[in-house]
N, C-alpha and C positions, 0 to 999 in steps of 0.2 A: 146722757149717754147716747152716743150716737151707731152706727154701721161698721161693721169692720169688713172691709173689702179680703175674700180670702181669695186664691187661686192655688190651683191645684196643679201640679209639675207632674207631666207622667211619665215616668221613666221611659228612656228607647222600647219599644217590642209590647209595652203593655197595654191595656185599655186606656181607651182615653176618657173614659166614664169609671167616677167613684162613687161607691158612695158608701160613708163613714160621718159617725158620731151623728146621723139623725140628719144626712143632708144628703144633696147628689151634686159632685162635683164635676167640669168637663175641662177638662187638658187645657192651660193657657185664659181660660175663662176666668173673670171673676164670681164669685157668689155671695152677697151680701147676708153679715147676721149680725144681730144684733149685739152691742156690746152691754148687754145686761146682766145680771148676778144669776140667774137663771143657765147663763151659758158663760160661765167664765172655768167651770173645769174642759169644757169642748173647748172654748179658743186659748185656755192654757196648753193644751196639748197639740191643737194645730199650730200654733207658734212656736212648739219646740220639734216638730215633724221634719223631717228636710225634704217633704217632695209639698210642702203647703209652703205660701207665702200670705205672710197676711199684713193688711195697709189698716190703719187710722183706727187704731184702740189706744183709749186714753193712755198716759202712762204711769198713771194708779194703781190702773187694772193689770199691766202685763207683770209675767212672772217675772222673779228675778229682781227686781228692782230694788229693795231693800239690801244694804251690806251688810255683812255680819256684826259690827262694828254698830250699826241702828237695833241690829234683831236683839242681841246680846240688850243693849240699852232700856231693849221692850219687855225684854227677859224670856226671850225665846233663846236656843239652842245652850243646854243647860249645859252642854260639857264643852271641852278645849281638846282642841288636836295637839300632841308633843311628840318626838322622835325617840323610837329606842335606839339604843347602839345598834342595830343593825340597820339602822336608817328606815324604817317602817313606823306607821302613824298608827300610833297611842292614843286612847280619848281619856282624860281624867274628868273627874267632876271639879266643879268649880268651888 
């Protein structure tokens, strides 16, 4: 496991100084962390932020990755989504 390059996007008007999830981040900057199991709920949730940009974590590690179609196979997500007549999603068990 290597670095995950993050950089931080500051909106127009705001500071250009962050700091969140146990770092300090500066406008356009990168900040290196580590892509360890110690920090994969921080870089799960800066990769799904939209003012964070983050480079070179494995693609093991990032969220998402898994289809339902694989989770289902692992026997994760135990119900099904189906429509009622008013076009609105139903979960049944499987």
């Amino acid at each position: 496991m290597g670095n995950v390059s993050v950089t931080y996007k500051a909106p127009e008007g705001e500071n250009k100084v962050l700091e969140a999830y146990g770092h300090t981040f500066f406008d356009g900057k990168p900040t290196e962390i580590e892509d360890t199991p110690a920090n994969k709920d921080v870089l799960d949730k800066i990769e799904s932020h939209p003012l964070f940009e983050a480079t070179g974590r494995s693609a093991a590690a990032s969220p998402g990755q898994q289809s339902k179609a694989d989770a289902k196979a692992a026997g994760y997500g135990g119900e099904e989504e189906d429509d009622n007549e008013d076009g609105k999603a139903k979960k049944k068990a499987r």
